[in-house]
py3Dmol code that shows the C-alpha trace and the ligand (Angstrom):
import py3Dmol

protein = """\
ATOM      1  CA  UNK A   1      11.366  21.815  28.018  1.00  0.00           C
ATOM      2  CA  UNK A   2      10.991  18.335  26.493  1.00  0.00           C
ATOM      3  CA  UNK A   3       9.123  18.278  23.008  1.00  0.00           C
ATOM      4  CA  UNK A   4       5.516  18.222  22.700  1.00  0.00           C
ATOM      5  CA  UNK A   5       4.376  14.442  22.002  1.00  0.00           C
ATOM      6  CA  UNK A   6       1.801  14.561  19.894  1.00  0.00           C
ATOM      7  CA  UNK A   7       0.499  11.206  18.491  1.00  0.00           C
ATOM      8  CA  UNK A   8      -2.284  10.881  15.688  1.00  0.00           C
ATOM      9  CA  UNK A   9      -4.299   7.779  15.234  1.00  0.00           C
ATOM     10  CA  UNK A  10      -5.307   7.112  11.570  1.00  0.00           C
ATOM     11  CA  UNK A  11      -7.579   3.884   9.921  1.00  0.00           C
ATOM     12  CA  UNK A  12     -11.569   3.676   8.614  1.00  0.00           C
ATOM     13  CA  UNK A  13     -14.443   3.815  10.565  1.00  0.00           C
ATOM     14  CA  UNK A  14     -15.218   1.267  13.992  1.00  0.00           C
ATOM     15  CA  UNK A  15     -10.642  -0.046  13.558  1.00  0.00           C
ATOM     16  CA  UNK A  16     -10.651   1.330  17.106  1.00  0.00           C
ATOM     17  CA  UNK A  17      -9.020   4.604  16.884  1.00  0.00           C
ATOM     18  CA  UNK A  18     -11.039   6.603  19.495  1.00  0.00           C
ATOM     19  CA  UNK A  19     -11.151   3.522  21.956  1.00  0.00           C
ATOM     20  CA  UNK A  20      -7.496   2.759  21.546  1.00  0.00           C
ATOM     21  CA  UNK A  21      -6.413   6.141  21.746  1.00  0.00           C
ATOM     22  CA  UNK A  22      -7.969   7.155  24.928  1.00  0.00           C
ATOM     23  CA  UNK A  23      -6.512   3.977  26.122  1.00  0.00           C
ATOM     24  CA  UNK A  24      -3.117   5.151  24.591  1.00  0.00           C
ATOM     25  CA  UNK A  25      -3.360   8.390  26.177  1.00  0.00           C
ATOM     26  CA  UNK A  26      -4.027   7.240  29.626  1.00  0.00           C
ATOM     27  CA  UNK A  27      -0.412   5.035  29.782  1.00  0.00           C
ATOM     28  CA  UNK A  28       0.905   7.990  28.509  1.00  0.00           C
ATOM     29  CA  UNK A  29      -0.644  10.892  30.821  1.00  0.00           C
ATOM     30  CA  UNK A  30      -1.439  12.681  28.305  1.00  0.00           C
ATOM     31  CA  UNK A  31      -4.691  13.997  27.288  1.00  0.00           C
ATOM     32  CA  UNK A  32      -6.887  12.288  24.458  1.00  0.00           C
ATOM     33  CA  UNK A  33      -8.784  14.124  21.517  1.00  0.00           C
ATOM     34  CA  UNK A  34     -11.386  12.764  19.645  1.00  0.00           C
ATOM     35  CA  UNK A  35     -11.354  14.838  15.366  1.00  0.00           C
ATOM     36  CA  UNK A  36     -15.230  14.215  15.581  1.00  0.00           C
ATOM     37  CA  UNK A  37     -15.709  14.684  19.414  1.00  0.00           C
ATOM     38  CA  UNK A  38     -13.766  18.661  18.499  1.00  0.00           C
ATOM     39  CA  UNK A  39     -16.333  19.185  15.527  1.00  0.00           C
ATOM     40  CA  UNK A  40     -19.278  18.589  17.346  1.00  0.00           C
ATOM     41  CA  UNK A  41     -18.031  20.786  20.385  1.00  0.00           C
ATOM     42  CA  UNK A  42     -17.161  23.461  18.406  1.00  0.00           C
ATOM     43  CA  UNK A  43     -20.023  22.958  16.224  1.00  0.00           C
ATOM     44  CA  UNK A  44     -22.607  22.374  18.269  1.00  0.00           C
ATOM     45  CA  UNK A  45     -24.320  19.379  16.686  1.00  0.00           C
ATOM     46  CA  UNK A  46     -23.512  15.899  16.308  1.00  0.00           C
ATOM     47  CA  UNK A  47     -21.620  14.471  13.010  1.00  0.00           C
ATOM     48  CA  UNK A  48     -24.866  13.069  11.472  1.00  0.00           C
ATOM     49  CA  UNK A  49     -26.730  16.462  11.908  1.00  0.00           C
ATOM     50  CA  UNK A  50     -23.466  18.203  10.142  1.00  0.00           C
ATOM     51  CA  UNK A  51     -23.736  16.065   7.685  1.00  0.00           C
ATOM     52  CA  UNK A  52     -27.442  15.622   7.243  1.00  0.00           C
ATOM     53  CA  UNK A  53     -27.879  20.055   7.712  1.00  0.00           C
ATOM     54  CA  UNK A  54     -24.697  21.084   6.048  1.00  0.00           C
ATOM     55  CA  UNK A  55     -23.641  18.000   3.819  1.00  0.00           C
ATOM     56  CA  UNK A  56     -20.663  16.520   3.448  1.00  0.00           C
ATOM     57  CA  UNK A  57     -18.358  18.869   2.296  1.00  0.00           C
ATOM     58  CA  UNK A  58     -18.930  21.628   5.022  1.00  0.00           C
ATOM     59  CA  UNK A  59     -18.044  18.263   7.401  1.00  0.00           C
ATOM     60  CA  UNK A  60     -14.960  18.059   5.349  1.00  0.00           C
ATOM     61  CA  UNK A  61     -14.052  21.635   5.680  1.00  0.00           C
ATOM     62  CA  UNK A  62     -14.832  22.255   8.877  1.00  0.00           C
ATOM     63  CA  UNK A  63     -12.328  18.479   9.613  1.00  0.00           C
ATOM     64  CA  UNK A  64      -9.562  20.120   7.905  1.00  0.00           C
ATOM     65  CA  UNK A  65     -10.087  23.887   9.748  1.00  0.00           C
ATOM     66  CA  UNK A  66     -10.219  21.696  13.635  1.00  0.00           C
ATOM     67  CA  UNK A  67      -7.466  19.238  12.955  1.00  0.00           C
ATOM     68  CA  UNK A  68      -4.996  22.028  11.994  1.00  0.00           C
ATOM     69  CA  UNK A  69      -6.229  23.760  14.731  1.00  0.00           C
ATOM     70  CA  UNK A  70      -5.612  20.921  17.390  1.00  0.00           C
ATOM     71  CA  UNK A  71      -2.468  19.813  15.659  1.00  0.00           C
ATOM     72  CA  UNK A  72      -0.797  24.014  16.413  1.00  0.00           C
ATOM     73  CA  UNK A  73      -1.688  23.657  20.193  1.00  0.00           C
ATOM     74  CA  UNK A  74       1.431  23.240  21.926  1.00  0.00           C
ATOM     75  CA  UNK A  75       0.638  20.340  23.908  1.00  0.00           C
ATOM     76  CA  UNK A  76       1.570  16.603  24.257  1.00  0.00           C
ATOM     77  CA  UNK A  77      -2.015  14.410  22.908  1.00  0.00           C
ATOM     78  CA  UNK A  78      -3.197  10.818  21.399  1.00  0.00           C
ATOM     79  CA  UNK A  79      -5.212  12.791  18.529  1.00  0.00           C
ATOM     80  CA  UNK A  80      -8.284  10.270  16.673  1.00  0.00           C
ATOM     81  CA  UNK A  81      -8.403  11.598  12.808  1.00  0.00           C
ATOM     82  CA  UNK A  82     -12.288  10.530  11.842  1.00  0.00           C
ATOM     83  CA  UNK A  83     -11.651   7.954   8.740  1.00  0.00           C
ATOM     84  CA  UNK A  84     -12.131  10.091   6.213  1.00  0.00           C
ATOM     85  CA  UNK A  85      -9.721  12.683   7.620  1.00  0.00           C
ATOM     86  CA  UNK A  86      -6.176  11.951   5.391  1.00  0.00           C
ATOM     87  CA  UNK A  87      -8.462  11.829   2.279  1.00  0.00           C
ATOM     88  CA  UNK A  88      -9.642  15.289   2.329  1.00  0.00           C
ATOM     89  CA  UNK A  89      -7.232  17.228   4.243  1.00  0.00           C
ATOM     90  CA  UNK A  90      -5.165  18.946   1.388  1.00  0.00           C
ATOM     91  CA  UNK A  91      -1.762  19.329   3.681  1.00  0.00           C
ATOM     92  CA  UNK A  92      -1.669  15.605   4.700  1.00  0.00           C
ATOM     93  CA  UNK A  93       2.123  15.356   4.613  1.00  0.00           C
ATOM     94  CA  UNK A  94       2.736  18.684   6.586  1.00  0.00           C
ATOM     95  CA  UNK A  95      -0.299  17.379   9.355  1.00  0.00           C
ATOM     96  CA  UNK A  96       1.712  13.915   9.590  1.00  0.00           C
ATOM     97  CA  UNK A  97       5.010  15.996  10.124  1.00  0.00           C
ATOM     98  CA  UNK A  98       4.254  18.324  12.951  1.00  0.00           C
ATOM     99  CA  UNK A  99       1.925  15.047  14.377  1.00  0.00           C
ATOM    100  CA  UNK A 100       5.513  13.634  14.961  1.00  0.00           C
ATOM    101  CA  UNK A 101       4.196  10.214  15.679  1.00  0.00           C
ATOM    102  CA  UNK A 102       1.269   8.792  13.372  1.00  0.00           C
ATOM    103  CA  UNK A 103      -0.358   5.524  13.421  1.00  0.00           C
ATOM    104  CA  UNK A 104      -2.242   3.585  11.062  1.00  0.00           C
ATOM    105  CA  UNK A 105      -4.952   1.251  12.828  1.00  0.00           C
ATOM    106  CA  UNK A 106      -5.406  -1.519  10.441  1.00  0.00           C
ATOM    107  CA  UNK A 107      -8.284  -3.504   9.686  1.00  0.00           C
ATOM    108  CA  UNK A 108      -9.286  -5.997   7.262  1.00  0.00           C
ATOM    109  CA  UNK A 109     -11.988  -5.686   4.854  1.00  0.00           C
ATOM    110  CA  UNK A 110     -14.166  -9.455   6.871  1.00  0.00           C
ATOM    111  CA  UNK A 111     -13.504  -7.171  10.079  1.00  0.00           C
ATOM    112  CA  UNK A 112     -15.023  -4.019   8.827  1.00  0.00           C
ATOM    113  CA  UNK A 113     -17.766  -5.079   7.685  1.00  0.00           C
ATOM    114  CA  UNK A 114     -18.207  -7.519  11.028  1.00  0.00           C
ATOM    115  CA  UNK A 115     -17.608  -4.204  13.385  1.00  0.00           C
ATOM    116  CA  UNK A 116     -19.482  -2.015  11.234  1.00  0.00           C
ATOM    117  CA  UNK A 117     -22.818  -4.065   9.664  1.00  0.00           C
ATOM    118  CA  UNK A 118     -25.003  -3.596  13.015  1.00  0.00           C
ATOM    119  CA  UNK A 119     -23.594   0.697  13.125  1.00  0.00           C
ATOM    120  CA  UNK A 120     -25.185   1.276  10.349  1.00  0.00           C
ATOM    121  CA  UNK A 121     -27.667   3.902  11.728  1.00  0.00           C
ATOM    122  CA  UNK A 122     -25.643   5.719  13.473  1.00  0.00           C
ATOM    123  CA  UNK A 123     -22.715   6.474  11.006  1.00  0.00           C
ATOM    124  CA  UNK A 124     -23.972   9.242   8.233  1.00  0.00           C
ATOM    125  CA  UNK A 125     -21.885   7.216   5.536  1.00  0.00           C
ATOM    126  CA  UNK A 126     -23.362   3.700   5.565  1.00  0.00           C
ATOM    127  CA  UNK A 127     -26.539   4.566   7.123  1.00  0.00           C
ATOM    128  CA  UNK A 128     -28.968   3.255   4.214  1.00  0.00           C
ATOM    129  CA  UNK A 129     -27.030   0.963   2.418  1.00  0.00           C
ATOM    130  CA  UNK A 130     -28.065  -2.410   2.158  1.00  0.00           C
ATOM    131  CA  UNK A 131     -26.420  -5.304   4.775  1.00  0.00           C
ATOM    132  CA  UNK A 132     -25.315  -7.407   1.808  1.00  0.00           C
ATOM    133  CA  UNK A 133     -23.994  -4.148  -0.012  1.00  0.00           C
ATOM    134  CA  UNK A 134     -21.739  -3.419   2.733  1.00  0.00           C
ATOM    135  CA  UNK A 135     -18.808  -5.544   1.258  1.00  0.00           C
ATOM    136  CA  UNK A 136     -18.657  -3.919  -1.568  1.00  0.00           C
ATOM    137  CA  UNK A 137     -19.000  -0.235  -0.276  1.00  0.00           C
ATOM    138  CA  UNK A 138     -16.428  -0.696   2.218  1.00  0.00           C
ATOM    139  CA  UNK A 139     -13.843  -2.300   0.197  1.00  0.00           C
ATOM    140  CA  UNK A 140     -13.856   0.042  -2.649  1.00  0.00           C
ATOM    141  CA  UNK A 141     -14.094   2.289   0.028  1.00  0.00           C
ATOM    142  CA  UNK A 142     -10.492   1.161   1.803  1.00  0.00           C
ATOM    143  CA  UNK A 143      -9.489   0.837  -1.815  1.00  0.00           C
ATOM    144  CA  UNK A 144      -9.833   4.641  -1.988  1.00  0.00           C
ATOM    145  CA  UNK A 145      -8.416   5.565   1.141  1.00  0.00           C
ATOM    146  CA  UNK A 146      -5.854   3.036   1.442  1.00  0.00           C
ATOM    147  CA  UNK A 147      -3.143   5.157   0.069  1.00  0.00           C
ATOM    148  CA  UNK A 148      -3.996   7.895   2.421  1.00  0.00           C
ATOM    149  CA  UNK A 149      -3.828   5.754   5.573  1.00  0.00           C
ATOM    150  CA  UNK A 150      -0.570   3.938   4.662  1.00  0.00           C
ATOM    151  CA  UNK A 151       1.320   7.435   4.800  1.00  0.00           C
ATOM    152  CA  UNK A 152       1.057   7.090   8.536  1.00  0.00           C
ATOM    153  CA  UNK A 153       4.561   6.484  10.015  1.00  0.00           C
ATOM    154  CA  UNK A 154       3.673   3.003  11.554  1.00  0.00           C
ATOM    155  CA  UNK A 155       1.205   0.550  10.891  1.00  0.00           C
ATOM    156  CA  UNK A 156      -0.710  -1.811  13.286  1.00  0.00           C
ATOM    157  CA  UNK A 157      -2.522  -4.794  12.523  1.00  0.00           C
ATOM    158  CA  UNK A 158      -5.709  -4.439  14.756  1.00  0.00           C
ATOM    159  CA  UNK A 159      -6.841  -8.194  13.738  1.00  0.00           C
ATOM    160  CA  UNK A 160      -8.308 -10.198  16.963  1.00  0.00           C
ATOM    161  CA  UNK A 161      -5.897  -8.241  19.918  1.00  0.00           C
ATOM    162  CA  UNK A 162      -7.387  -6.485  22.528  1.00  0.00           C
ATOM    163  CA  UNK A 163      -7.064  -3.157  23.497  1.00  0.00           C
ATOM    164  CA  UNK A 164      -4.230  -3.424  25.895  1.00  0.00           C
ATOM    165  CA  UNK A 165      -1.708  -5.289  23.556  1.00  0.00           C
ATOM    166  CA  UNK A 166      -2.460  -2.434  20.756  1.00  0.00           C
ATOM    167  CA  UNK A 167      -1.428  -0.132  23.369  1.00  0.00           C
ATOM    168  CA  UNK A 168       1.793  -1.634  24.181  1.00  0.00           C
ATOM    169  CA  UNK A 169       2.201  -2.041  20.478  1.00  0.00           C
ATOM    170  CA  UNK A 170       1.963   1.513  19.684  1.00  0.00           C
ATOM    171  CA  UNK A 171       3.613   2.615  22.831  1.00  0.00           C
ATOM    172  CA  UNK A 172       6.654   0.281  21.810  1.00  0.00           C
ATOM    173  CA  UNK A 173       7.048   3.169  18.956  1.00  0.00           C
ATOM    174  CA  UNK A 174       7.325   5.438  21.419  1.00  0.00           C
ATOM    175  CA  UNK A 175      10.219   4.984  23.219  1.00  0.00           C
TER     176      UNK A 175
END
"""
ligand_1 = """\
16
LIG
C -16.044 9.306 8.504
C -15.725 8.718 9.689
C -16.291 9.165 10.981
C -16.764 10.615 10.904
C -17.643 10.810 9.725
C -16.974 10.461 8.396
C -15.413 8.796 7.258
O -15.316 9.059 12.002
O -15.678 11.497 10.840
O -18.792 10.052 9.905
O -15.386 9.535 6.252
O -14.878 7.672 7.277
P -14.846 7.654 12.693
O -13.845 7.031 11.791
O -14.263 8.107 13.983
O -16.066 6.842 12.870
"""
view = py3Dmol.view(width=600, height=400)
view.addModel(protein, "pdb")
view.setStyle({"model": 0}, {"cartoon": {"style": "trace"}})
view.addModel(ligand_1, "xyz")
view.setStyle({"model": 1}, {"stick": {}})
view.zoomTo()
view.show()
């Protein structure tokens, strides 16, 4: 039987991953996973009550236990890593190898903070910081992480394209 294709989108919060990958997945015909949409399944409770009841670092654990777990099915899937994902989970290189195929969604720091200043509510890790702090919390931020998200096999500028040309981008790794 052909190999499992199993392709893992990295990049920070609101680049796209989860919309881009269920996109990915469906020229593909394979199915899509969501790293947050798992948690909160097998959790039962959304990402801001795990972080808000349990704090941040049972979120983190609990990220590291799922992907593993997702990453040793054997089955072909577009998998969405949450943003914080490669920065916390301590067997990065070995998740990128069995992933196969990993993909960094990348963003500028003017498009962040565009995408992200009106989500601020509804993401546990901006929620409360000021509009005009944003800049500088996100780009330290990306600073940090970075490193972690340029380990990713390929890299794709996300910049002003739409959803089908990122697909045909990625998909042009593919083949
Ligand atoms: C996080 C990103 C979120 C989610 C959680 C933490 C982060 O995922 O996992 O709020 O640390 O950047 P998305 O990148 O899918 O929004």
């Amino acid at each position: 039987m052909a190999k499992d294709l199993k392709v893992v989108l990295l990049g920070y919060m609101g680049s796209g991953k989860s919309t881009v990958g269920d996109a990915l997945a469906q020229k593909l015909n394979i199915p899509f996973k969501d790293l947050d949409g798992v948690i909160q399944e097998k959790e039962g409770k959304t990402i801001s009550q795990l972080f808000h009841e349990k704090g941040e670092l049972y979120f983190r654990k609990k990220e590291a236990y799922y992907l593993n777990q997702v990453l040793d099915l054997e089955a072909s899937f577009v998998l969405a890593l949450g943003g914080g994902t490669p920065c916390y989970a301590n067997n990065m290189a070995d998740v990128l190898q069995k992933a196969g195929t990993s993909i960094y969604l990348k963003m500028t720091l003017t498009e962040l903070v565009l995408r992200l200043e009106g989500q601020r509510d509804t993401r546990p890790l901006i929620k409360g910081i000021k509009e005009g702090d944003l800049p500088e919390f996100i780009g330290k931020h990306l600073f940090e992480r970075a490193p972690f998200y340029q380990r990713a096999l390929h890299t794709v500028n996300v910049a002003d394209k739409s959803v089908e040309a990122l697909v045909e981008e990625i998909a042009s790794f593919l083949v």
